[in-house]
C-alpha positions, 0 to 999 in steps of 0.5 A: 704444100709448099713454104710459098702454101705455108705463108699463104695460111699466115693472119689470125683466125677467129672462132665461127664454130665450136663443137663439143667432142669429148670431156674437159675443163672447158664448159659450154659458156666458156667455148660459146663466148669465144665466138668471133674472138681470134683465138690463133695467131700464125706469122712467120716469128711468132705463133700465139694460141688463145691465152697461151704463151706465144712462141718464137720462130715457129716452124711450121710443117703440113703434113696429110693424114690418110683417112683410116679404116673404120675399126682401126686403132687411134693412139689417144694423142694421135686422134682427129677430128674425123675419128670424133665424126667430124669431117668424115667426108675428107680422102685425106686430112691436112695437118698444119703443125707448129714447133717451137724452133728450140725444141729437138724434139719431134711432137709438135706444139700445135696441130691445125687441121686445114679443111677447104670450105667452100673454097676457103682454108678453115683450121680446126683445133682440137682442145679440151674436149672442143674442137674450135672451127676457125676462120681467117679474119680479113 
């Protein structure tokens, strides 16, 4: 994906979906109530997720993540969605990451899988034990 792809994925996203794939702080009230609210904000100065400090001049990067084998080993903070069952039908997973501009070092602030949904890009976000499908506002 190009820069011209990257600014393609600028706007906000709501939360459609949410799917519970691990334990956390976060109980099921909490994650159901965020239907429909904008939870990620990407523009080209500023990036805000959910009540998170946003960050300034974000740099954006997409990278593709081979599918692994089944009974490969998956470091606990390089685990996808696909790892948890989700999206297990992709050849390869787009991987939308997001760097505060200040940082020097390499781990990203947020990642974003991109997964084309009936033609449309969905980001889906990992948190706290939810992955949180969204879907761009229009």
């Amino acid at each position: 994906m190009n820069k011209k792809d990257v600014a393609s994925l600028m706007g906000k996203y709501k939360i459609i979906a949410t799917e519970k794939y691990g334990g956390g702080l976060t109980s099921q009230d909490q994650a159901v109530q965020q239907f429909g609210q904008v939870m990620v904000t990407l523009a080209s100065n500023r990036v805000s997720v959910g009540g998170n400090k946003p960050i300034a001049d974000p740099n954006y990067r997409v990278t593709c993540q081979p599918v692994l084998e089944e009974g490969e080993v998956v470091p606990r903070g390089q685990r996808l969605s696909n790892f948890y069952g989700f999206g297990t039908d992709r050849k390869v997973i787009a991987v939308l990451q997001v760097q505060d501009s200040s940082d020097e070092g390499s781990t990203p602030y947020y990642e974003f899988e991109l997964v084309t949904v009936n033609g449309e890009y969905e980001m889906w976000y990992m948190s706290d034990g939810w992955l949180y499908k969204m879907g761009r506002v229009r």
